[in-house]
N, C-alpha and C positions, 0 to 999 in steps of 0.2 A: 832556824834562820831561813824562813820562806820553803818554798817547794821543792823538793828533790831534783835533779835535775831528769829522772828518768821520766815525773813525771810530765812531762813539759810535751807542747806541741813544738815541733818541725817540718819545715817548710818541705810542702812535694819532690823538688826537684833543681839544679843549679840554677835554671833559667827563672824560677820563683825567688829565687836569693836574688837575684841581678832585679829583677821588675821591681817586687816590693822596696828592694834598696833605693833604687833607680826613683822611684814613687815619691821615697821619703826625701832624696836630695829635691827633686825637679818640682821646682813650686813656683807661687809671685814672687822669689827672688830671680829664677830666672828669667821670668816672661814678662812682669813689671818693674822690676828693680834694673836688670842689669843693662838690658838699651838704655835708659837714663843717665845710670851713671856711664854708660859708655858715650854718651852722648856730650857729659858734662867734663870728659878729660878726655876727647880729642878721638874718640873711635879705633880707627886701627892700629895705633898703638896702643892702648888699650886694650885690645880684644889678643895682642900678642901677649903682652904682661900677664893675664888673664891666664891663658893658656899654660904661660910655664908656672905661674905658679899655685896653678891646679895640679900641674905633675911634683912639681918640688914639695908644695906645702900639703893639699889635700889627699892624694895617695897616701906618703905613709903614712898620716896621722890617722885615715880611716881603717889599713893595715892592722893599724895598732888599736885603734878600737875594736874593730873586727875579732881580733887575738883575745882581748881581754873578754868580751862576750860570749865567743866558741867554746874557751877554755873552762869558763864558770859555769853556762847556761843557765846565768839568774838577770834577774833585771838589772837596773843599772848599780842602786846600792847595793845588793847583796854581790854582785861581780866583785867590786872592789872592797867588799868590806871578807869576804872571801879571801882575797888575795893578799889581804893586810888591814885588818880593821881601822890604822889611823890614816887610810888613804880611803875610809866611808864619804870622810864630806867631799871626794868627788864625782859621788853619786847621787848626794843628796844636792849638788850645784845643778847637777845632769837633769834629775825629775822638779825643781823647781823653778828653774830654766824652760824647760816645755811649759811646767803650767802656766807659768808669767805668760809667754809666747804667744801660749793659746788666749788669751783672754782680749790683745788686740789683733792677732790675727785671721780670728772668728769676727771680728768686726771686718777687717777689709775684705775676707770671702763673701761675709754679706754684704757689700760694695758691690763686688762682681755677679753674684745674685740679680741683685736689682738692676743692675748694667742689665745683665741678660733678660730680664723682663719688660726692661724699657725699650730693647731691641727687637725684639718679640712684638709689642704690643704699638711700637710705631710714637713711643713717646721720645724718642731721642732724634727720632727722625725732624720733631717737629720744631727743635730748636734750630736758630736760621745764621748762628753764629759765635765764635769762641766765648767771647763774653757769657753770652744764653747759657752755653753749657758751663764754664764755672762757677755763673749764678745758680746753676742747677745742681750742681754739686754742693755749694757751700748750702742748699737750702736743706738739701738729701740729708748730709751727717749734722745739719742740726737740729733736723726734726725730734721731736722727743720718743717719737713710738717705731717710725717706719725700721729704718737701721737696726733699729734693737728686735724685731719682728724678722727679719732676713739674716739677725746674727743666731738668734734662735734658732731658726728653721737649717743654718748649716751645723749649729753643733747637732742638732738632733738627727742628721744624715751622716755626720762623722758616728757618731754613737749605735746608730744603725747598724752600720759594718763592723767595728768593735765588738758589738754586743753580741754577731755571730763566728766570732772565737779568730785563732790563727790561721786556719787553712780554708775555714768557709767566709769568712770575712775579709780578712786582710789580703792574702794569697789572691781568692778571685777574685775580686775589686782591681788590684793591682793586673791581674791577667786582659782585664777589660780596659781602665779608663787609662795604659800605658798605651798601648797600640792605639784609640781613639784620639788622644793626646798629639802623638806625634802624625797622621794621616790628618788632624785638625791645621796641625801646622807648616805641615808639606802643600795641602792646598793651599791655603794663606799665604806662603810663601811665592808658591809659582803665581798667584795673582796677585801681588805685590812686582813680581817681576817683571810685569806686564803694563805696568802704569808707566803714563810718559812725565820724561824727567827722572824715572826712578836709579839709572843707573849710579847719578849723584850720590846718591845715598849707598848704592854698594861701594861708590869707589871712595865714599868717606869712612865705611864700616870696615871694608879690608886692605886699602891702603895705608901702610902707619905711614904718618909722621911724628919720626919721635924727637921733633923739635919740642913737640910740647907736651914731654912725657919733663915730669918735675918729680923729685924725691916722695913728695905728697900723694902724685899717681901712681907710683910705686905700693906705697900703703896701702889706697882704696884698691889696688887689683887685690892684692893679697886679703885684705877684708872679705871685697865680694867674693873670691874662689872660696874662701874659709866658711864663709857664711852660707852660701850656694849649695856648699855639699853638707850640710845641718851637723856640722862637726862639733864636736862640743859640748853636746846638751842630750847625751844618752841615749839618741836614736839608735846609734849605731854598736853599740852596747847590746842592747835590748832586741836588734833585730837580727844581731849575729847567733845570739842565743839560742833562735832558733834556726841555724843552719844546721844539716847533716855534718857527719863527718868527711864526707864523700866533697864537699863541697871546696875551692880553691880561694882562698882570700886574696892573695893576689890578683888572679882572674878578674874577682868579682870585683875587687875594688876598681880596676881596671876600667871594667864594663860600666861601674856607677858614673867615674868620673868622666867617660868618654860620652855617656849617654845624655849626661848634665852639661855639658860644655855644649854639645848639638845641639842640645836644646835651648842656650843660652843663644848661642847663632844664628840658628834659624828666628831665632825672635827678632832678633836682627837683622835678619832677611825681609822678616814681613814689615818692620817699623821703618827702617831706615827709608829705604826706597817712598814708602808714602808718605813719611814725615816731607824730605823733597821735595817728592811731586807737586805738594799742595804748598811748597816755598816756608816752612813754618822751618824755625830754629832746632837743631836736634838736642841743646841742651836744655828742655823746659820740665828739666826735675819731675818732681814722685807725679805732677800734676798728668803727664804725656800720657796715660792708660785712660783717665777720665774725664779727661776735657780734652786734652788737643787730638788724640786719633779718633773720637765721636765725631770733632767736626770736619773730619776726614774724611771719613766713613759715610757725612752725608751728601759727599759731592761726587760720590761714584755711582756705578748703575747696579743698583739691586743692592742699593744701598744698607736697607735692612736685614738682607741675607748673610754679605757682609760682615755685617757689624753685630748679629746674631750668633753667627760660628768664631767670632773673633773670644765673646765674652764667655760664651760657652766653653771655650778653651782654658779661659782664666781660671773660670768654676771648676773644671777637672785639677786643674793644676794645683788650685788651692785646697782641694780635698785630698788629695793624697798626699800633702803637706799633715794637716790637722789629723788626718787620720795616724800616721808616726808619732807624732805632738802626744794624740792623745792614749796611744798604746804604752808609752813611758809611764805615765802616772798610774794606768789601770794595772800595768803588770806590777809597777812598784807594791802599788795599793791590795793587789791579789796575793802576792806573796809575801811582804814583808809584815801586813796587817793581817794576813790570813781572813781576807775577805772572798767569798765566793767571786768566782768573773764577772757574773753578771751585778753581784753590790757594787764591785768596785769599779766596774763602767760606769752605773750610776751613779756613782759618788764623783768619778771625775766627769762625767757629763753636767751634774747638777751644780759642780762646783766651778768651773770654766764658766756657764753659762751666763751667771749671777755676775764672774769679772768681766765675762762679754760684754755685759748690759751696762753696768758700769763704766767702762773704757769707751763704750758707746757715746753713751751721757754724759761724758766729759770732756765730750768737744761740743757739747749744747749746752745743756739747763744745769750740769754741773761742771762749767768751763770753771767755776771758782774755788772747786777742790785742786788745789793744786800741792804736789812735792816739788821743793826746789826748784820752784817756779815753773815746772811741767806739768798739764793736766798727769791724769791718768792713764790714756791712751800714749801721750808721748813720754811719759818716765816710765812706760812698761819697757818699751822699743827699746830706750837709751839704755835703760838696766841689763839688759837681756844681751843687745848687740854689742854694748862697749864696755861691759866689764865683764858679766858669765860667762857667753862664749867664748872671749878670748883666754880668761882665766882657765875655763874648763880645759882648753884645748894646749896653755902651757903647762898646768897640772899633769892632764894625759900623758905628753911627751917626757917630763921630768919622772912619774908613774913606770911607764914603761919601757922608756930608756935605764932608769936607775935601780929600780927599785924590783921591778917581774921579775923571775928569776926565768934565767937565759934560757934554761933549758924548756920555759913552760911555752915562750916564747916563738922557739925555733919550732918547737913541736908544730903549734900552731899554724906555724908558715908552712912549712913543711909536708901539711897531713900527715904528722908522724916517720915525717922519715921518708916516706915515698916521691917528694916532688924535692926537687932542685932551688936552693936558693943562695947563688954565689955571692952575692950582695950583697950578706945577712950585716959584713962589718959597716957597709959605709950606710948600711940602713940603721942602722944603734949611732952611728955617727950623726947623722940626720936627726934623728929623736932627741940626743944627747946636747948637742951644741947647738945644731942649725936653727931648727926652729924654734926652740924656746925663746932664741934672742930675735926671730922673726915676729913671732907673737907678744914679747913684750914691748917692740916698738909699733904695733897697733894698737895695744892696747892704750902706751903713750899718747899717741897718736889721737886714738879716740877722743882720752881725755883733755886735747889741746893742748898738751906740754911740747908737743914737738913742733 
């Protein structure tokens, strides 16, 4: 049943557990997704919602993924088929969960790609107005070759670092494009601060008014926090696995979730303020990364510098996503198939890439392949976001609220015994009751019944 656990790699050190985890949550959910929809229910209540129920919902569920991955140190199916074999198909949700993921998600990193080249080379510069750039966009994802030529070239740089194993691959990568990441958006930030008018925009981002928090906004924070920390879908499984012993799961969890939220703020920091300044609506959905903050970016001074380290930011963020993504499937694939590391990188690089190209080309020359009336790129999203992850992540809590046994559990939390955990009841309580019936009304939710 796959690879011993002795023989397994393990991460350097605690602060390698925190990065690489840190890595895999901190992606375009938080730096393009979440100002949007914070922008589309009302900002700072929003970003209050947000917050608590990152600590409510996303700590212990990652706790508990944490737990089950320490404990096993197998990838995601063999954790739980380990622990109880007819709770396998919640690992096999986990690793096909990433690769659906991957397949439209390697198209928007190549989005930000070419954003950053366009930055770079002075083409974005030369559009002279909103229109321009969403005609430039809608011409971008339906060309038939470009998109699919930049979705390539990012699977084959996620594969890159994959291909040189746990600690020389994943570990340094994550040592490097974290810190890079965040000093990207600390500058960004403070020159966002600087724009006139921009105050508007903080005092819409941390101001709540929760007049117009509605039972619905409720849902979409608990969505995005769920979705924001890659809960669900066996990252967190698979990257627990290789922790030491030495290592603190609640710490880390700790550190992920607080790390993710910063990140989700600061982007906030740097959007809000400029969306303002330039008088432009903050509710202008998925479009505001690629059309409205370009035509932003080209009314300031050094405009192209700008708007260079802006996308270049995206490109980090979306690679430490795909890189998580795609170490699910390779480890699944190394020890479950008993493929050497470097086949079964192969096998998931060559395999993503093919539904890259696809989900590509399904918003152009095969817009008429359609499921249930969704191209391809958008019944990956809907598949992935509105039924796996949430199913995944009430499975988990039902998994390990019910069914672990208590003792493997506490162990877990605990480091064996040596660290304090007084809490341990109302955290089986949380797992048990709370959020299961939190995650079935988004799930609801998603599907429009509620």
């Amino acid at each position: 049943m796959g690879n011993h656990p002795h023989t397994r790699a393990t991460l350097g050190s605690k602060l390698s557990a925190v990065l690489v985890t840190a890595g895999s949550s901190v992606g375009l959910g938080n730096i393009w997704r979440f100002p949007y929809v914070a922008g589309d229910n009302g900002g700072g209540a929003f970003l209050v919602l947000y917050i608590l129920c990152v600590l409510l919902l996303g700590l212990p569920l990652m706790i508990a993924e944490f737990s089950v991955g320490r404990a096993t140190r197998l990838n995601a199916v063999g954790a739980f088929r380990s622990l109880d074999r007819r709770w396998s198909f919640l690992g096999y949700n986990g690793v096909l969960a990433a690769f659906l993921i991957l397949g439209f998600y390697f198209v928007v990193s190549g989005w930000t790609a070419e954003y950053l080249v366009g930055s770079l080379s002075g083409a974005l510069a030369r559009c002279t107005s909103s229109a321009e750039y969403a005609e430039m966009f809608e011409t971008f994802i339906h060309n038939p070759w470009r998109p699919v030529l930049y979705t390539t070239l990012f699977v084959l740089a996620t594969h890159f670092v994959i291909a040189k194993g746990v600690r020389n691959g994943i570990e340094r990568s994550a040592k490097l494009l974290m810190p890079v990441l965040f000093v990207i958006l600390v500058v960004l930030a403070v020159h966002s601060l600087t724009m006139p008018g921009g105050g508007a925009g903080l005092r819409f981002f941390f101001r709540p008014d929760f007049s117009k928090v509605t039972p619905s906004t409720i849902l979409v924070a608990l969505g995005q926090a769920f979705f924001s920390l890659s809960i669900g879908i066996g990252i967190m499984v698979t990257y627990a696995s290789y922790f030491g012993r030495e290592t603190n799961l609640r710490h880390t969890a700790l550190n992920v979730t607080l790390i993710d939220t910063l990140v989700a703020i600061l982007s906030g920091v740097v959007i809000f303020p400029a969306v303002f300044s330039a008088g432009i609506e903050p509710a202008s959905g998925p479009s505001l990364v690629f059309i409205t903050l370009p035509s932003i970016f080209r009314d300031m001074p050094l405009s192209m510098v700008w708007s260079s380290i802006f996308f270049l930011l995206l490109v980090i963020a979306a690679l430490t996503s795909t890189i998580s993504l795609h170490e699910v499937v390779t480890a699944y694939l190394h020890e479950e198939w008993h493929l050497n590391r470097r086949a079964a990188t192969w096998a998931t690089t060559g395999a993503t890439a093919v539904l890259g190209a696809l989900a590509s080309l399904s918003l152009g020359v095969l817009r008429d392949w359609t499921v249930c009336g969704l191209n391809l790129f958008d019944s990956l999203d809907f598949l992935t976001a509105n039924i796996m992850l949430p199913a995944g992540g009430f499975f988990t809590c039902l998994f390990v609220g019910w069914r672990l046994d208590r003792a493997v559990l506490r162990r877990e939390i605990t480091n064996d015994g040596t660290l304090r955990f007084r809490i341990f009841g109302a955290f089986l309580f949380l797992l048990r009751y709370v959020l299961p019936v939190i995650l079935l009304a988004i799930f609801l939710d998603n599907l429009g019944l509620f």
